[in-house]
VMD Tcl script that builds the backbone (N, CA, C; Angstrom):
set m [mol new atoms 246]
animate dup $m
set s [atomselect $m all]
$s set {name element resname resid chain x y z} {
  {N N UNK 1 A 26.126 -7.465 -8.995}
  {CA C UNK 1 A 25.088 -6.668 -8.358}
  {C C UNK 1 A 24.111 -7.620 -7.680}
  {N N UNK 2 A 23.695 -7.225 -6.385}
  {CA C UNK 2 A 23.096 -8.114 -5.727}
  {C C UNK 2 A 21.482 -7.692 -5.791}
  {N N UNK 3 A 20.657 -8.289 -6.765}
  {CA C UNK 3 A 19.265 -7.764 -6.870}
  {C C UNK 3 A 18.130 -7.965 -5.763}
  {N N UNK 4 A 18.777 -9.016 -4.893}
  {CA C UNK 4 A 17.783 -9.354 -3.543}
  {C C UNK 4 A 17.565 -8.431 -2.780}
  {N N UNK 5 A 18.743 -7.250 -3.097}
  {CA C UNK 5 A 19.136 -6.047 -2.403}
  {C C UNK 5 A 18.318 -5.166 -2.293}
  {N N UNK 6 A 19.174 -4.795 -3.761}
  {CA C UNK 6 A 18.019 -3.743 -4.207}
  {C C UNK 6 A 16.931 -3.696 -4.617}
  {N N UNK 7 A 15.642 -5.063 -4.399}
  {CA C UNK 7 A 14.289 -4.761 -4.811}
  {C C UNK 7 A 13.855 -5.669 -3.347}
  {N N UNK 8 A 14.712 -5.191 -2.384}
  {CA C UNK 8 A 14.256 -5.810 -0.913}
  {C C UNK 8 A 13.219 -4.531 -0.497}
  {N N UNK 9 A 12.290 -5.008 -0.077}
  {CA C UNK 9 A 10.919 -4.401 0.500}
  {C C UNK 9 A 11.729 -3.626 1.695}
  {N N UNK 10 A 10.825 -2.228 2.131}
  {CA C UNK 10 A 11.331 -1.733 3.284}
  {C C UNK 10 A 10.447 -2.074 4.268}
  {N N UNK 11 A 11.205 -2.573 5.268}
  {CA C UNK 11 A 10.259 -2.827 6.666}
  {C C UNK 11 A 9.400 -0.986 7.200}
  {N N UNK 12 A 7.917 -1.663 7.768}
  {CA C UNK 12 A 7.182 -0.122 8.068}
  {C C UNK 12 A 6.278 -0.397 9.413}
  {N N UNK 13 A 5.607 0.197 9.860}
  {CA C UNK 13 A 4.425 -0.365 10.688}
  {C C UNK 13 A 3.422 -0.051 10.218}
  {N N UNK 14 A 2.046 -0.430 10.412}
  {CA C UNK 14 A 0.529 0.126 9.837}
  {C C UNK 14 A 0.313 1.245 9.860}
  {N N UNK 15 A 0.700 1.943 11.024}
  {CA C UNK 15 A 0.593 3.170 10.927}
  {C C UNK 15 A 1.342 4.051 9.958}
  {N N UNK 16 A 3.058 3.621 9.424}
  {CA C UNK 16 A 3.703 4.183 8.699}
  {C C UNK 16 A 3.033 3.566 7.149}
  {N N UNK 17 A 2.116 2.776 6.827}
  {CA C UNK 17 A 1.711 2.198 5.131}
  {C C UNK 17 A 0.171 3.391 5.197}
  {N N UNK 18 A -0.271 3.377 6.761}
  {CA C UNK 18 A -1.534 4.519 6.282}
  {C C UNK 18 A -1.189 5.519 6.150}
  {N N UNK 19 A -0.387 6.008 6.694}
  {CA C UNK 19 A 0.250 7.509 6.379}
  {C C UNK 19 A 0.948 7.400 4.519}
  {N N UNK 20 A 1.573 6.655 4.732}
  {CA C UNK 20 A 2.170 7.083 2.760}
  {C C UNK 20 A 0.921 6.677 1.968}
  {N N UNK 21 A 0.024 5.752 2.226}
  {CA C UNK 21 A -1.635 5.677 1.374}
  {C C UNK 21 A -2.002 6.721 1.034}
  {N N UNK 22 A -2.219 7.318 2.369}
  {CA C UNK 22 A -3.041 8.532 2.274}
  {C C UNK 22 A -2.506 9.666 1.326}
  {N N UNK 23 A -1.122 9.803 2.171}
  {CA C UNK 23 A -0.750 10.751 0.961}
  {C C UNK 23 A -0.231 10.245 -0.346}
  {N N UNK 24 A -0.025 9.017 -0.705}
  {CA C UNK 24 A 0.104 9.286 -2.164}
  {C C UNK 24 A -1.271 9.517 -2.467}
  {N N UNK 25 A -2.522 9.243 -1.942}
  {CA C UNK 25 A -4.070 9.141 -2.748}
  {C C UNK 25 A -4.606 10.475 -2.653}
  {N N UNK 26 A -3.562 11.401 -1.790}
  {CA C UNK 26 A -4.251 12.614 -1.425}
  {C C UNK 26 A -3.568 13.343 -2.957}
  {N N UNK 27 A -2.639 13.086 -2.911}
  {CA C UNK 27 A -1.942 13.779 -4.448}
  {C C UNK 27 A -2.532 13.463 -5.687}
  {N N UNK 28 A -3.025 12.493 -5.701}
  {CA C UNK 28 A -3.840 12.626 -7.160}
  {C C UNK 28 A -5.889 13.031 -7.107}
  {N N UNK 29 A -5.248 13.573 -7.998}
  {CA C UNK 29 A -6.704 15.086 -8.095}
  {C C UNK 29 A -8.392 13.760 -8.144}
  {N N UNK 30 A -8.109 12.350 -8.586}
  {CA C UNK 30 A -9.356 11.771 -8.401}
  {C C UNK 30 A -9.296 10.928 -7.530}
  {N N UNK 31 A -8.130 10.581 -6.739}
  {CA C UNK 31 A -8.470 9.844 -5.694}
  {C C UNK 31 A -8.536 10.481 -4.280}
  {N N UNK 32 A -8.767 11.736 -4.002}
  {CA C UNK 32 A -8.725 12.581 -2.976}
  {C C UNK 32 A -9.644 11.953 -2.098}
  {N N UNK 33 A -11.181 11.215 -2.438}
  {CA C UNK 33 A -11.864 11.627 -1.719}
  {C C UNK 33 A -11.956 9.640 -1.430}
  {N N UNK 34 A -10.966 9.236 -1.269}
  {CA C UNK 34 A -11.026 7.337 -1.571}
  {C C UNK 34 A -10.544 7.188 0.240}
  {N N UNK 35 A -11.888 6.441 0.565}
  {CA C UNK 35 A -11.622 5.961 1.892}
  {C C UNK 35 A -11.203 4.476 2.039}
  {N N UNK 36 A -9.937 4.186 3.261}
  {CA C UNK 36 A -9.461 2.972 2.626}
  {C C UNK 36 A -8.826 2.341 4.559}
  {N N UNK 37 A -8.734 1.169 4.294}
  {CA C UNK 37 A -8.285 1.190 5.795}
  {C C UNK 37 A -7.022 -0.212 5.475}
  {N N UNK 38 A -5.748 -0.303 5.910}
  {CA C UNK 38 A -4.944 -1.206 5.691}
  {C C UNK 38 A -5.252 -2.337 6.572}
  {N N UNK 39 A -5.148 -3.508 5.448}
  {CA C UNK 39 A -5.174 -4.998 6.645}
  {C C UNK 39 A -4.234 -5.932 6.437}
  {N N UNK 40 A -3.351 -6.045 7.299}
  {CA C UNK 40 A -2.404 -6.787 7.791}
  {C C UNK 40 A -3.033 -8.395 7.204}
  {N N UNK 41 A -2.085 -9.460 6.717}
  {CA C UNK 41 A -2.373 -10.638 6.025}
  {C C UNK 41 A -1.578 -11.351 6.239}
  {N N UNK 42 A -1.820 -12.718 6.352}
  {CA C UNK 42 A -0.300 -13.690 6.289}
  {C C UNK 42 A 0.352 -13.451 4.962}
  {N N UNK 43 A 1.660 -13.676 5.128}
  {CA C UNK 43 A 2.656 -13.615 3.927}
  {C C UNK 43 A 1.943 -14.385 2.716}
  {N N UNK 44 A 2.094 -13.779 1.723}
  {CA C UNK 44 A 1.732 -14.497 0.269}
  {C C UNK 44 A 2.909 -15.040 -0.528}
  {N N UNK 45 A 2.477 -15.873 -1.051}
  {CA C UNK 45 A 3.637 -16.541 -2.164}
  {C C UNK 45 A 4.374 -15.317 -2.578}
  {N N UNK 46 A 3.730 -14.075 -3.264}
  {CA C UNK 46 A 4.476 -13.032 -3.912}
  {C C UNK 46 A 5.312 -12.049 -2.779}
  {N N UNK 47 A 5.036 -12.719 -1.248}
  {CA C UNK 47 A 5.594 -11.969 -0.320}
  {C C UNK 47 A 5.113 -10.624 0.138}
  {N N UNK 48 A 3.971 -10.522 -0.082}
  {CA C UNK 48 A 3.262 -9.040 0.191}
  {C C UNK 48 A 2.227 -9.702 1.939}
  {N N UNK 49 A 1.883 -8.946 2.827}
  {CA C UNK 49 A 1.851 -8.952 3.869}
  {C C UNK 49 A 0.546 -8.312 4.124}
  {N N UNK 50 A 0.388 -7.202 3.392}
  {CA C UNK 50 A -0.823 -6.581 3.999}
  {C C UNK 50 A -1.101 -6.051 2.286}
  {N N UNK 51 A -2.554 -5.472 2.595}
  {CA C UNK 51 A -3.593 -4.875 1.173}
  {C C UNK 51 A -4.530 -4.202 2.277}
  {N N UNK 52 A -5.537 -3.348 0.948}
  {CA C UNK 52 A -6.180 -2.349 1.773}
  {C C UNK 52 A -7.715 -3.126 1.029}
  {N N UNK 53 A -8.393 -2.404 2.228}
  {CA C UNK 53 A -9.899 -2.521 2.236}
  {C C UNK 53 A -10.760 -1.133 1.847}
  {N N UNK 54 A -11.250 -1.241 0.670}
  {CA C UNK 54 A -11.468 0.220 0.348}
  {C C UNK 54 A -12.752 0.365 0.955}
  {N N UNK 55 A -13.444 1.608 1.281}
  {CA C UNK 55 A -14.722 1.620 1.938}
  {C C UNK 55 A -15.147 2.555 1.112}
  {N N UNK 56 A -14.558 3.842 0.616}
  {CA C UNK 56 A -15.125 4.714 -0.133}
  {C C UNK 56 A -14.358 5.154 -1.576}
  {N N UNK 57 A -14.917 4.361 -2.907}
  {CA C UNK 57 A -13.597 4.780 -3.932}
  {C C UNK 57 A -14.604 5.063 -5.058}
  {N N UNK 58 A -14.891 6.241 -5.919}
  {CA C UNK 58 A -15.316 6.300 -6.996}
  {C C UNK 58 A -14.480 5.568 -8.014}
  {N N UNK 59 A -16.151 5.254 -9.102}
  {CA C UNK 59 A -15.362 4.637 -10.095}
  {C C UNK 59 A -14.392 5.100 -10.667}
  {N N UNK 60 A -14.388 6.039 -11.003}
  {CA C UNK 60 A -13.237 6.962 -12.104}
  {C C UNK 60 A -12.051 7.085 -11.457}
  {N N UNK 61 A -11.762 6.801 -9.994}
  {CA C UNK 61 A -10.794 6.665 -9.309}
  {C C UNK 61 A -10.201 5.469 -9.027}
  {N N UNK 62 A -11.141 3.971 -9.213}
  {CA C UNK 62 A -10.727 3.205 -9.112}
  {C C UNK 62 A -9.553 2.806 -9.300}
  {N N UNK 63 A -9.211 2.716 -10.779}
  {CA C UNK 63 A -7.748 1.904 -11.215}
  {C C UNK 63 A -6.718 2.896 -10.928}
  {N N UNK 64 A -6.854 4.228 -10.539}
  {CA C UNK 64 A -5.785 4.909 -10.449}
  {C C UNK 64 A -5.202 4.388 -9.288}
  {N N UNK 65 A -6.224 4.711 -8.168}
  {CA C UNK 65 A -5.855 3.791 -6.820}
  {C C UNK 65 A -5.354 3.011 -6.347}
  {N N UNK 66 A -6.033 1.967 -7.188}
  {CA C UNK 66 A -5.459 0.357 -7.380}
  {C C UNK 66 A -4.125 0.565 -7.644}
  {N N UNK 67 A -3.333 1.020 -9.225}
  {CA C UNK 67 A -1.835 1.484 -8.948}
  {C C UNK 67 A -1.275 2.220 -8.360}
  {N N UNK 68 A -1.924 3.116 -7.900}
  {CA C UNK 68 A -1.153 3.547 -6.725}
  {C C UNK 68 A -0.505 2.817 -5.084}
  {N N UNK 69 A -1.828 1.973 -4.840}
  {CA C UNK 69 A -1.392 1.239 -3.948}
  {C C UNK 69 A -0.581 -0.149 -4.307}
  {N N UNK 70 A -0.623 -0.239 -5.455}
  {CA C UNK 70 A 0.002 -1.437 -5.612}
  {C C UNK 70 A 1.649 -1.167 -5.903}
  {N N UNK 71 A 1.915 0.239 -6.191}
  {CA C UNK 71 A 3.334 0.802 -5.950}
  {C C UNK 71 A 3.735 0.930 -5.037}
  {N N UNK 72 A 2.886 0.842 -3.641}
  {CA C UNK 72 A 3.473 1.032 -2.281}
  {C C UNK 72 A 3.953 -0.349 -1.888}
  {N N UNK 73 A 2.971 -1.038 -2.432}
  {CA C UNK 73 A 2.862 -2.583 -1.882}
  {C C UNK 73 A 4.169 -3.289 -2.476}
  {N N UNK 74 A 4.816 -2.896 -3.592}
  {CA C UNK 74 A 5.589 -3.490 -3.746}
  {C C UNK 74 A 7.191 -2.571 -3.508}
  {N N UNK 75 A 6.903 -1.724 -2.521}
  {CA C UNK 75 A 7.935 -0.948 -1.738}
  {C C UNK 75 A 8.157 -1.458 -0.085}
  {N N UNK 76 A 6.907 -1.384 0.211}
  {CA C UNK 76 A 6.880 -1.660 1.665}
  {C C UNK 76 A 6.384 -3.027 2.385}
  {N N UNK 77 A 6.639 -3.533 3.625}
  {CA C UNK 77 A 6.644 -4.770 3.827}
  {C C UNK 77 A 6.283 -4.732 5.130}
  {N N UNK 78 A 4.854 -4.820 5.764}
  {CA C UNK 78 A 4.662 -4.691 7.494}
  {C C UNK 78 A 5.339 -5.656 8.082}
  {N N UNK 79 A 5.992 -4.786 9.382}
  {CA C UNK 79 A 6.833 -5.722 9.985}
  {C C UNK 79 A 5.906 -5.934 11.152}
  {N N UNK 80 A 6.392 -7.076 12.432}
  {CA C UNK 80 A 5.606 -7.599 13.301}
  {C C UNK 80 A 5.780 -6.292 14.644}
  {N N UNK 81 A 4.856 -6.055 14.975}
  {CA C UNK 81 A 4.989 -5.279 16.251}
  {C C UNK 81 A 5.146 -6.302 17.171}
  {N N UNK 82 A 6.294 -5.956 18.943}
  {CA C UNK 82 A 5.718 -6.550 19.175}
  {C C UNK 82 A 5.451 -6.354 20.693}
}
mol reanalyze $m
mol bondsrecalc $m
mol representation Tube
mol addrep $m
């Protein structure tokens, strides 16, 4: 079994990582109201590309958030527009 495979990141554009943000944050009942904007990054050692900049997140929503986006992040992978 080739595992490079199957835990290979899917290529997306910014526009396709704000759209699944939103709605996974829109689905949970305390992060509805979490304003957030994605920023594109040079590649990291762990290979992640972009993270978000939160502008509006209650506390009690915080860490939910945080895993939530950090389940995307380790799904999706911004590719270069060009």
């Amino acid at each position: 079994m080739d595992f490079e495979t199957l835990f290979k990141k899917t290529p997306v554009t910014l526009d396709e990582i704000r759209r699944r943000v939103a709605y996974a944050l829109e689905r949970h009942p305390l992060c509805r109201d979490v304003q957030f904007d994605v920023v594109g990054m040079p590649r990291s050692p762990k290979g992640g590309n972009w993270t978000i900049s939160w502008q509006t997140v209650a506390p009690d929503a915080l860490w939910e958030a945080s895993d939530i986006v950090a389940d995307i992040q380790d799904a999706y992978e911004l590719v270069a527009v060009a």
